[in-house]
Residue frames as a rotation matrix with the C-alpha (Angstrom) as fourth column:
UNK 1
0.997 -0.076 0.013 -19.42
0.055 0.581 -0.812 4.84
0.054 0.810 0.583 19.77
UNK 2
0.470 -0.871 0.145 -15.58
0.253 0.291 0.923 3.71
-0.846 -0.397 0.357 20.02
UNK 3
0.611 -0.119 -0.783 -13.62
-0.612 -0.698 -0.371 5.41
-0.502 0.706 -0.499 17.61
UNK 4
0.541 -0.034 0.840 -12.59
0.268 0.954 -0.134 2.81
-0.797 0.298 0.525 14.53
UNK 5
0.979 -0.201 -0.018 -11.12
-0.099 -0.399 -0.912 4.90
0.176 0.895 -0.411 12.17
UNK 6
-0.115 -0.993 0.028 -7.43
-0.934 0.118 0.336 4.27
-0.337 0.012 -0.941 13.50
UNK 7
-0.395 -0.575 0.716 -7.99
0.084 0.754 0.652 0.50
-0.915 0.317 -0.249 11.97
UNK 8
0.462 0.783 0.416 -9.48
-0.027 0.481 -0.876 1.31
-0.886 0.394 0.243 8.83
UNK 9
0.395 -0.316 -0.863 -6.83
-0.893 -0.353 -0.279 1.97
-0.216 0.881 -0.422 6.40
UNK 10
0.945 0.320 -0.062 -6.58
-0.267 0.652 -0.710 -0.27
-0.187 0.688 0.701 4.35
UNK 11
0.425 -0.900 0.099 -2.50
0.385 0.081 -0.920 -0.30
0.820 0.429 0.380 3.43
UNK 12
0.702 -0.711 0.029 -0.10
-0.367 -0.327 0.871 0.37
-0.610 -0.622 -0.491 5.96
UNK 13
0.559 -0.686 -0.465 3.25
-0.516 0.151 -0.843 0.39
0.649 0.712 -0.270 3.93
UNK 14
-0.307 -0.623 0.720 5.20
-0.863 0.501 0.065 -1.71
-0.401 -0.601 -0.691 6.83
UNK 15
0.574 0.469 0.671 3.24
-0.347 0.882 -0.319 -4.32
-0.741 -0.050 0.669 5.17
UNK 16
0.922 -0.053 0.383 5.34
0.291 0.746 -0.599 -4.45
-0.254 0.664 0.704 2.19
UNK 17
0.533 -0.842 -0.088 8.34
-0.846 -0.530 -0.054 -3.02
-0.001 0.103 -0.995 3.28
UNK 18
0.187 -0.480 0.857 9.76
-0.351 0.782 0.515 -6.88
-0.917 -0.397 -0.022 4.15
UNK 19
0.312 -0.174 0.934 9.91
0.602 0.797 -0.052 -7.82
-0.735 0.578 0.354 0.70
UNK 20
0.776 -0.370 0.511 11.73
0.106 -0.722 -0.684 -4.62
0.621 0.585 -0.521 -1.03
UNK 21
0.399 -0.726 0.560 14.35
-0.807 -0.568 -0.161 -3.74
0.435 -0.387 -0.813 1.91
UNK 22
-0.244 -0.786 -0.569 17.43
0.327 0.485 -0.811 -6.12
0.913 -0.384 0.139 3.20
UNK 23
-0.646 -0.494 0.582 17.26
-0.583 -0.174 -0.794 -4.71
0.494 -0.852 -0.175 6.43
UNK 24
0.286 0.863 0.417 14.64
-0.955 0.220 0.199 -7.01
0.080 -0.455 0.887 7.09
UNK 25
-0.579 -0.737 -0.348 16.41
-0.811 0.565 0.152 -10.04
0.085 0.370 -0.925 7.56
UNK 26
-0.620 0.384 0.684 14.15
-0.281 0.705 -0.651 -12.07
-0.732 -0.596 -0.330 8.83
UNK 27
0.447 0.833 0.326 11.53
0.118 0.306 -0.944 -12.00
-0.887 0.461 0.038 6.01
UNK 28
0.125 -0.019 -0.992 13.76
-0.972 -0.202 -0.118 -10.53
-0.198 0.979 -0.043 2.79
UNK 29
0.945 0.065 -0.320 14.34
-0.230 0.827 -0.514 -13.57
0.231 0.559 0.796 0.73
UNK 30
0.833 -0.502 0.234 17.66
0.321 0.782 0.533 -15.57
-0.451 -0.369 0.813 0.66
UNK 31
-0.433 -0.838 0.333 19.04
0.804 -0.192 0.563 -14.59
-0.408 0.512 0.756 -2.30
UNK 32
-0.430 0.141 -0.892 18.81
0.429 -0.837 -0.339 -10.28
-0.795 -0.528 0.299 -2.85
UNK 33
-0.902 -0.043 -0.430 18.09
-0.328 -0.580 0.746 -10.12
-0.282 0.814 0.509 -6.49
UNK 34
-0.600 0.795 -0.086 14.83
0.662 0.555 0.504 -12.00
0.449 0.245 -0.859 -6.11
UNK 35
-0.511 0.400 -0.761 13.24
0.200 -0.806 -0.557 -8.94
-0.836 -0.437 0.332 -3.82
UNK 36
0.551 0.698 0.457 10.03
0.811 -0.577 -0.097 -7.38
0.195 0.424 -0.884 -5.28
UNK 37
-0.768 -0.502 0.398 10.89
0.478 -0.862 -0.166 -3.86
0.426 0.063 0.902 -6.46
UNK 38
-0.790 0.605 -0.098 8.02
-0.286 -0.505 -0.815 -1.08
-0.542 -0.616 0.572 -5.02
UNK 39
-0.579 0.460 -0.673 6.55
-0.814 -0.282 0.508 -0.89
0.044 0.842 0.537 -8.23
UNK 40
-0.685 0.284 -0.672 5.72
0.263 0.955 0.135 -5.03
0.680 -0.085 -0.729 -7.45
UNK 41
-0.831 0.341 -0.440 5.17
0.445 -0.067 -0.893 -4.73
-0.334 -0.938 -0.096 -3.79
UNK 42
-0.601 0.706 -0.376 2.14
-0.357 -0.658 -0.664 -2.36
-0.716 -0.264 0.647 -4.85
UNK 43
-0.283 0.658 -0.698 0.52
-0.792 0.250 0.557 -3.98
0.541 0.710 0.451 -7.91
UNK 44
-0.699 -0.063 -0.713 1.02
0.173 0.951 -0.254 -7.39
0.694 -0.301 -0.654 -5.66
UNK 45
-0.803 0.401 -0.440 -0.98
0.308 -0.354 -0.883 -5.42
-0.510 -0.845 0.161 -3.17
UNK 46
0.053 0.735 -0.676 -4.03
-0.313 -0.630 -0.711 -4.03
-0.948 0.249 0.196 -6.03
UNK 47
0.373 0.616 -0.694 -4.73
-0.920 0.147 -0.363 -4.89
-0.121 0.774 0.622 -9.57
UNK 48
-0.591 -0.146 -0.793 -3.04
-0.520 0.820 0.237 -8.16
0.616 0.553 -0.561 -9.44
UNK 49
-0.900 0.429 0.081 -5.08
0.276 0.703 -0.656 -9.94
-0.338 -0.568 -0.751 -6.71
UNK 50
-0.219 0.874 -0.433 -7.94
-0.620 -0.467 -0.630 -7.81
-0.753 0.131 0.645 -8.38
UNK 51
0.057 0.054 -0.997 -7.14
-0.992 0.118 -0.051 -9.87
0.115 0.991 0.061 -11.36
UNK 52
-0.882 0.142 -0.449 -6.93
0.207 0.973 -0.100 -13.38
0.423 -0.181 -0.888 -9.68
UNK 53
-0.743 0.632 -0.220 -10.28
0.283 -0.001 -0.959 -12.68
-0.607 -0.775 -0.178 -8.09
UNK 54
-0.480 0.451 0.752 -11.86
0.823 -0.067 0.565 -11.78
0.305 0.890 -0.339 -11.54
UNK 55
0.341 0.321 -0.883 -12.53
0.815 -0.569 0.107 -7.97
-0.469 -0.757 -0.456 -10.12
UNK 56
-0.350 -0.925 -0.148 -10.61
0.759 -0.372 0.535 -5.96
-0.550 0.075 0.832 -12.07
UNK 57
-0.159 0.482 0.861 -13.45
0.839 -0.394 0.375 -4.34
0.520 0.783 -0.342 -13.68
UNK 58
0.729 0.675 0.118 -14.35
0.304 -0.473 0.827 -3.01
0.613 -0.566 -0.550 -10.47
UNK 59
0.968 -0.250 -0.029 -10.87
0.001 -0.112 0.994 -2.85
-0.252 -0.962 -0.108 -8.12
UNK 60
0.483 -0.814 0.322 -7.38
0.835 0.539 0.110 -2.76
-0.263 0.216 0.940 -8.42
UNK 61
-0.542 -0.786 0.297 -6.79
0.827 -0.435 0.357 0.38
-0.152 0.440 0.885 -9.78
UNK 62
0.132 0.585 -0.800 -8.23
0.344 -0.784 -0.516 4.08
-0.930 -0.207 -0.305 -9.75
UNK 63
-0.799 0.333 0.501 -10.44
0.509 -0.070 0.858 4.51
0.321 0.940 -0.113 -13.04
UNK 64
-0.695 0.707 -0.130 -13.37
-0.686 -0.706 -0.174 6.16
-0.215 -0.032 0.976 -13.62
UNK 65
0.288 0.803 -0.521 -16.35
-0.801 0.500 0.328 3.78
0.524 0.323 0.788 -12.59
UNK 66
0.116 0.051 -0.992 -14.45
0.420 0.903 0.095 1.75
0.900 -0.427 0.084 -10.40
UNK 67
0.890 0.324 -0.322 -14.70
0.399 -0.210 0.893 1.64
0.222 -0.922 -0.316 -6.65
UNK 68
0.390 -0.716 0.578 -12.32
-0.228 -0.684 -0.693 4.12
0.892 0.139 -0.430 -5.18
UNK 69
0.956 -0.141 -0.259 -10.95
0.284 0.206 0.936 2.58
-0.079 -0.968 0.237 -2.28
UNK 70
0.316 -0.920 0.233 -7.06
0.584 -0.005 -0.812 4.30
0.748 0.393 0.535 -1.37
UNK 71
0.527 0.057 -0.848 -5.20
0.805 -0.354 0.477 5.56
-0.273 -0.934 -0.232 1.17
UNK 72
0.667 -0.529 0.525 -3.00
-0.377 -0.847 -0.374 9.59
0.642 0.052 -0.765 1.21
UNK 73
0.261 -0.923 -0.284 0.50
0.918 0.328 -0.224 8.90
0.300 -0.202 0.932 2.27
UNK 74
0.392 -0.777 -0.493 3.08
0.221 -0.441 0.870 11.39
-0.893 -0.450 -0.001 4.56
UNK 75
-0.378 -0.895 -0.236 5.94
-0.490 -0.023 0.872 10.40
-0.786 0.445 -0.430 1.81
UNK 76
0.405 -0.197 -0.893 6.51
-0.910 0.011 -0.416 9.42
0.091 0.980 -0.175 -1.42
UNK 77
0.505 -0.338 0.794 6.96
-0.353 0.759 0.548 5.60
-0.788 -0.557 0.264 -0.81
UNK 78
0.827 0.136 0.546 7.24
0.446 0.432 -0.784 4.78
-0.342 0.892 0.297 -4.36
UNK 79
0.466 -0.873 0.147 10.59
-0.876 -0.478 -0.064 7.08
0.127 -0.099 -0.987 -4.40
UNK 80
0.930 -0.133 -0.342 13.18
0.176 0.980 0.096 4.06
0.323 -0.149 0.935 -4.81
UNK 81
-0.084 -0.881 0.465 16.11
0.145 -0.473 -0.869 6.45
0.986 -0.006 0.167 -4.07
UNK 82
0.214 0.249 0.945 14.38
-0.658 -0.678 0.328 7.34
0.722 -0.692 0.019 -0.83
UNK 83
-0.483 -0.830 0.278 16.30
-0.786 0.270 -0.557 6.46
0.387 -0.487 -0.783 2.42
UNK 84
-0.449 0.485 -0.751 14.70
0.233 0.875 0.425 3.26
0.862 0.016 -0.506 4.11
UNK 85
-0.800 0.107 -0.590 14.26
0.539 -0.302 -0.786 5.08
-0.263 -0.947 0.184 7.65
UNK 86
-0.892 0.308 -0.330 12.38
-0.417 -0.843 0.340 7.67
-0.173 0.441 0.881 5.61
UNK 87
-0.214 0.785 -0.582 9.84
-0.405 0.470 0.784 5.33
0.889 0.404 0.217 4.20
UNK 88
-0.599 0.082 -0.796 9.64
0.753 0.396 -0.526 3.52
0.272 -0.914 -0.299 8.16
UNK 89
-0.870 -0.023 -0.493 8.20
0.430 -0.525 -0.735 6.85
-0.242 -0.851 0.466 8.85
UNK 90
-0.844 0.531 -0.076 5.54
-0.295 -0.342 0.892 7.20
0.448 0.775 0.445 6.57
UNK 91
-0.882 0.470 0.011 2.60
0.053 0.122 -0.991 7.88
-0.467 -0.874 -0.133 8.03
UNK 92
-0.528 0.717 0.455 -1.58
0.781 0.201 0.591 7.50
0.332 0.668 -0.666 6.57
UNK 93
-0.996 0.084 0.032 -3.06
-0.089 -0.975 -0.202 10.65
0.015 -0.204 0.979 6.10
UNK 94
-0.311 0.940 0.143 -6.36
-0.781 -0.167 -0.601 9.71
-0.541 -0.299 0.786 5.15
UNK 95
-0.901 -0.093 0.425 -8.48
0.109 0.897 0.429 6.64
-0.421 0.432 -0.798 3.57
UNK 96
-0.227 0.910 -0.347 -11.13
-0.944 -0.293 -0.150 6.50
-0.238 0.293 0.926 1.43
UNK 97
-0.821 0.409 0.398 -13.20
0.257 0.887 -0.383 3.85
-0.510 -0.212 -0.834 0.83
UNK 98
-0.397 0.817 0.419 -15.87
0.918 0.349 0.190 3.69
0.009 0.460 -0.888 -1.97
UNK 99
-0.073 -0.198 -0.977 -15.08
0.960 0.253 -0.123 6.74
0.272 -0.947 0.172 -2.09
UNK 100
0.632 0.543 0.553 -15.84
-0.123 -0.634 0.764 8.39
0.765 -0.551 -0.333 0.80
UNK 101
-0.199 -0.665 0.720 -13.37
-0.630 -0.476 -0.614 9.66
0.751 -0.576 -0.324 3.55
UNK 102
0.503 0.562 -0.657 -13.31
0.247 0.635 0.732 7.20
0.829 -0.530 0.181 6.28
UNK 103
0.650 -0.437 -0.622 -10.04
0.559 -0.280 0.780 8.71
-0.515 -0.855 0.062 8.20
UNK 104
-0.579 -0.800 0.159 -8.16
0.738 -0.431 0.519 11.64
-0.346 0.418 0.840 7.87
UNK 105
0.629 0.459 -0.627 -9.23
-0.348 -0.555 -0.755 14.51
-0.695 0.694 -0.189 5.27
UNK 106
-0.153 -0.409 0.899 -8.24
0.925 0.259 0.276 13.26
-0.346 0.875 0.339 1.28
């Protein structure tokens, strides 16, 4: 059996680093004060699409009774003080899924 756990997490924070950090030029918006703060970048990423998808009973957010799907972070991404290289380096420690450990230890 080929070993799948390196694609299963679920979040990789490079995904929404383009739309919080300038140094992306290529993807930040035009104008800098329109940037998503983290705090966005991560609901935009979990209970809002949970809530356009009429899910929210069940996803989006880690309650008691709803499906536990989340990943264990290196760093503190959510740190808005924290250097941008710093967050670049943040690595996934483990994922759960419904959950249950799929990679890593949680």
């Amino acid at each position: 059996m080929s070993n799948l756990n390196q694609y299963c997490h679920p979040f990789v924070p490079r995904q929404i680093l383009p739309l919080i950090h300038p140094q992306f030029v290529l993807f930040s918006p035009r104008f800098p004060d329109q940037r998503l703060t983290r705090l966005e970048a991560l609901r935009g990423m979990t209970i809002d699409p949970a809530y356009a998808s009429f899910t929210e009973a069940t996803l989006g957010s880690l309650e008691p009774g709803k499906r536990a799907d989340y990943v264990v972070l290196s760093k503190d991404i959510m740190d808005e003080g924290a250097e941008f290289g710093e967050v670049m380096k943040t690595k996934v420690v483990a994922t759960v899924i419904d959950g249950r450990v799929v990679f890593g230890e949680a």
